[in-house]
Phi, psi and omega in degrees: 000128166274094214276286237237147170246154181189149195269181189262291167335295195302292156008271206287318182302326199288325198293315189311285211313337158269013165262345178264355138276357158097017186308149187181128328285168177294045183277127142190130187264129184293137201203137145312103197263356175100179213241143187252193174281005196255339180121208205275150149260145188226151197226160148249185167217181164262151166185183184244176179277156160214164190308349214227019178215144140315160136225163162197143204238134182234112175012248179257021162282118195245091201266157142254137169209134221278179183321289152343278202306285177340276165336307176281342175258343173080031191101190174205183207204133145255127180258102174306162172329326193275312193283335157260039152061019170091011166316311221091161176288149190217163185233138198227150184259156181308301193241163181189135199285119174294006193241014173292142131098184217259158156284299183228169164204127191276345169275354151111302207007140169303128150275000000 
């Protein structure tokens, strides 16, 4: 079992950005941050494991992620800036319910 797919690229960006925030240690867990018009969105955090979380340490990163979400997304994909297409790096769940987030949306909303 895998939590997370990441690039060698992806990496190195996500790692730069927790060092130009002083993360120490490199602990975080992903988390549901609630849902748009695009379907669920996810954050992160520092935080520690319990007994109700995955971990899994990628060379010196250490993600957590709790039981729950896994089962429902089946993981998460971090993508660098380059891998989204000039996007930003972005954290994408493996699976995702095609039937999360509006059909239509009459507020102009962000995707």
């Amino acid at each position: 079992m895998s939590l997370i797919d990441i690039s060698d690229a992806g990496y190195n960006e996500f790692n730069d950005l927790l060092e130009a925030n002083e993360i120490e240690p490199k602990v975080v867990r992903l988390a549901l941050a609630g849902f748009g018009c695009s379907g669920p969105r996810f954050g992160l955090m520092v935080d520690e494991a319990t007994d109700n979380d995955y971990v899994e340490v990628l060379k010196d990163v250490t993600f957590i992620v709790s039981k729950d979400l896994y089962d429902e997304y089946q993981g998460f994909v971090i993508l660098s800036d380059e891998e989204n297409f000039g996007g930003g790096m972005s954290l994408r769940p493996r699976k995702i319910d095609d039937a999360s987030g509006c059909s239509t949306c009459a507020t102009g909303c962000a995707v």
